[in-house]
C-alpha positions, 0 to 999 in steps of 0.5 A: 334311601327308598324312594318309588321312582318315576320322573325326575324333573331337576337342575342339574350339578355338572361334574366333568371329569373324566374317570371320575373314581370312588376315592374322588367320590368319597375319600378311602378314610371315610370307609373305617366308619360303621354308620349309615347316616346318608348325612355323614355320607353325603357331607363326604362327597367329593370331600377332598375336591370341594375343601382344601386341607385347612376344610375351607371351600374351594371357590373354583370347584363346581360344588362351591359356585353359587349356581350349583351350592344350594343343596339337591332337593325336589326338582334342584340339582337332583341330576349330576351330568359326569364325565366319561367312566364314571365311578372307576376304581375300587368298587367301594359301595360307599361311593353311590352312598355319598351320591345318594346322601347327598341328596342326587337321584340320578347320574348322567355319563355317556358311561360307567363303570360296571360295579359302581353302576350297579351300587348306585341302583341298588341305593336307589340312583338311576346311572343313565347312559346317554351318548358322548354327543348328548353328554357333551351338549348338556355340558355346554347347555349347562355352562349357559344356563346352569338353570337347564331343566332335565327330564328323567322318565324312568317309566319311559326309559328317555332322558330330554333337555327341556332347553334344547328338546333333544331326547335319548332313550337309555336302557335298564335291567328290568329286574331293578326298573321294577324295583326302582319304580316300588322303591324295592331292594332285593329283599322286599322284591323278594317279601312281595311274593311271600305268600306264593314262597311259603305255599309253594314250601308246603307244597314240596315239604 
């Protein structure tokens, strides 16, 4: 889903589960499927934690608690703060699908594995990495006030608690900062110097 990205300002979903994987994140059965519906992706995530094998709610399970069930829209629940190792498993792009599709910009952990964090850039999700510290204070944070306001500024690379003012710096690679920021995939970085290719073509013929 290309969207320019700049500062996400949200409630957050707390996730905390340690070696969260891709099969937690969207069920391998849902791989078999040729569509690109972000819907279809999104009703799939954590599929198998949120309903039971009859498809009814699992009330206990975070995603199905008042607090947390109103859909992710603008400035609500756009921010997931997950557990340590994030995305572990089998490298299924269909995983930061799901996230994507559901409706999530960004994704917290104090860390992720490498691929997985990878895919969720290039579906346009910023993987932030904070220290286990911070992670653990969101938790907390969170868990008193499921209301708690996080403030993402790409631009700036620092993620802040608006309830306690705490503010880390993260990194990124500049190459996909960019093209977060003009809601760029490769090809279109690629389409943005087009003039300067098809000269530089002619110029070495």
């Amino acid at each position: 889903m290309k969207q320019k990205f700049d500062i996400i300002q949200s409630t957050c979903l707390p996730i905390a589960i340690d070696n969260c994987n891709t099969d937690l994140i969207i069920p391998a059965r849902y791989l078999a499927s040729t569509t690109r519906d972000p819907k279809f992706f999104g009703d799939a995530f954590m599929h198998d934690l949120r309903f039971d094998s009859e498809g009814k709610p699992v009330e206990d399970f975070v995603l199905n608690r008042p607090e947390y069930k109103e859909a992710p829209r603008q400035g609500v629940h756009e921010i997931i703060v997950g557990g340590q190792n994030w995305g572990s498993g089998s490298s299924r792009e269909h995983a930061a699908w799901a996230i994507a599709g559901y409706g999530v910009r960004v994704v917290i952990s104090s860390s992720f594995a490498d691929i997985h964090r990878n895919n969720l850039l290039n579906c346009f999700v910023l993987p932030v990495v904070v220290s286990p510290e911070f992670q653990q204070e969101l938790f907390a944070t969170i868990a008193k006030n499921p209301r708690t306001m996080v403030r993402v500024d790409l631009p700036a690379q620092t993620v802040t608690s608006l309830e306690t003012g705490h503010c880390e710096h993260f990194e990124i690679n500049s190459y996909k900062k960019y093209c977060l920021m003009n809601a760029y995939d490769d090809i279109d970085f690629l389409l943005e110097d087009k003039e300067k290719i098809e000269k530089w073509e002619k110029a070495h013929k």
